[in-house]
C-alpha positions as CSV (number, residue, x, y, z in Angstrom):
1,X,7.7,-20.3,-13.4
2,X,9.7,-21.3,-16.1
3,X,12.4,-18.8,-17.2
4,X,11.7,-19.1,-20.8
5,X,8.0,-18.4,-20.0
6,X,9.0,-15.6,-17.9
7,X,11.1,-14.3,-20.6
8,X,7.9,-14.8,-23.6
9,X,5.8,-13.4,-21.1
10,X,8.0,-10.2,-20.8
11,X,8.9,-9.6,-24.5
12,X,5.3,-10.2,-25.1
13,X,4.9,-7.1,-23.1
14,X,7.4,-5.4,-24.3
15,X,6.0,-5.9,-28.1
16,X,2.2,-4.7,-27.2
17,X,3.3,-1.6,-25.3
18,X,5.5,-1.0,-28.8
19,X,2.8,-2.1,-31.0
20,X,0.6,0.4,-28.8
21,X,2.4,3.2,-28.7
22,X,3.5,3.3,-32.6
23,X,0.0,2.8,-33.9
24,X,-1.8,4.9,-36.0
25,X,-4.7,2.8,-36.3
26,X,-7.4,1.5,-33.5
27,X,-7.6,-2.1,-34.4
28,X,-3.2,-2.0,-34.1
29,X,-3.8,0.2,-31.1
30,X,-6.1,-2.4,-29.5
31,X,-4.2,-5.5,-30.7
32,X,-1.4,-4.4,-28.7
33,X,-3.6,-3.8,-25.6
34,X,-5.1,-7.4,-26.0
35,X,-1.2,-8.3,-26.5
36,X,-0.7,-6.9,-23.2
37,X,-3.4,-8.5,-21.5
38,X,-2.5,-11.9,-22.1
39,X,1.2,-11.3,-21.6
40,X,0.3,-9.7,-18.0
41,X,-2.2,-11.8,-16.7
42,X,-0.1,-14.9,-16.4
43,X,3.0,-13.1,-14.6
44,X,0.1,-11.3,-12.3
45,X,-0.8,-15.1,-11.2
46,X,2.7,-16.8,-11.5
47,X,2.4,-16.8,-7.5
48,X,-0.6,-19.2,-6.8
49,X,-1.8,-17.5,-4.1
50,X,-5.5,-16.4,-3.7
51,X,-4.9,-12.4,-3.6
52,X,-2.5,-13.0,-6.8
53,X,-5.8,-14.8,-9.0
54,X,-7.8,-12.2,-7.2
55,X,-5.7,-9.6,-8.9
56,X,-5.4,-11.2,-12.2
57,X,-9.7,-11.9,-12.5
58,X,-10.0,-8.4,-11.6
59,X,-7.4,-6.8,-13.9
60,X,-8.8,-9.3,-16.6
61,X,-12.6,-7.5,-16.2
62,X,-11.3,-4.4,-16.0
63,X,-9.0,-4.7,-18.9
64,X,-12.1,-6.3,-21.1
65,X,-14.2,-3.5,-19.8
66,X,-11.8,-0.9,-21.5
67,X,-11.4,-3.3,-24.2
68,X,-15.1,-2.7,-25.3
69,X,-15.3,0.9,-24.4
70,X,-12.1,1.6,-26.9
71,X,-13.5,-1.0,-29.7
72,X,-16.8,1.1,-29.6
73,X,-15.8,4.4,-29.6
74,X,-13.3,3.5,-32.9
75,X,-16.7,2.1,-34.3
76,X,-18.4,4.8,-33.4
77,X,-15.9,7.4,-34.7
78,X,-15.4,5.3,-38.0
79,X,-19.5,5.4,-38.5
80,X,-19.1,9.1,-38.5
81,X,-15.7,10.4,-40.0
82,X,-15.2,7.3,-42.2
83,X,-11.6,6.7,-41.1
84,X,-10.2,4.4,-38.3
85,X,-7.5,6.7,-38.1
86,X,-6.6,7.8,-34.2
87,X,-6.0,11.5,-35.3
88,X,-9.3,11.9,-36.9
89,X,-11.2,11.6,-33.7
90,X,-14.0,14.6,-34.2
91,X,-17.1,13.4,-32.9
92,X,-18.2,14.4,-29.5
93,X,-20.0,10.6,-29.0
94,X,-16.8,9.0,-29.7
């Protein structure tokens, strides 16, 4: 792999665990989860051998799995409290 790819790849990480862990909103929270996702899935697969892509396509459903679960349990919670805040979460549901 190239090492400037390599290097985009890592501060690409670096940025959506940040972005993640300083956010006070869900959309921020989960745009630095999908930031993560596509900085990790390449590195996973840099080696192109078949347990590697294995490993990437199943991190990949897994991660758009949670993806969907977090995206609608913030909708869910916003439908009832009115705020996409990740402090205000009140309902049970969500």
């Amino acid at each position: 792999m190239n090492p400037y790819a390599k290097l985009t790849f890592s501060l690409s990480l670096m940025l959506g665990t940040t972005i993640t862990i300083s956010s006070s909103h869900w959309m921020s929270a989960w745009a630095g989860l999908e930031i993560n996702t596509l900085a990790i899935i390449p590195l996973i697969s840099k080696s192109h051998h078949p347990r590697a892509i294995e490993a990437a396509i199943k991190y990949f459903l897994v991660q758009a799995a949670a993806s969907t679960l977090l995206l609608f349990s913030s909708m869910i919670n916003a439908w009832h409290t009115g705020q996409w805040d990740i402090t205000q979460l009140n309902h049970p549901t969500s």
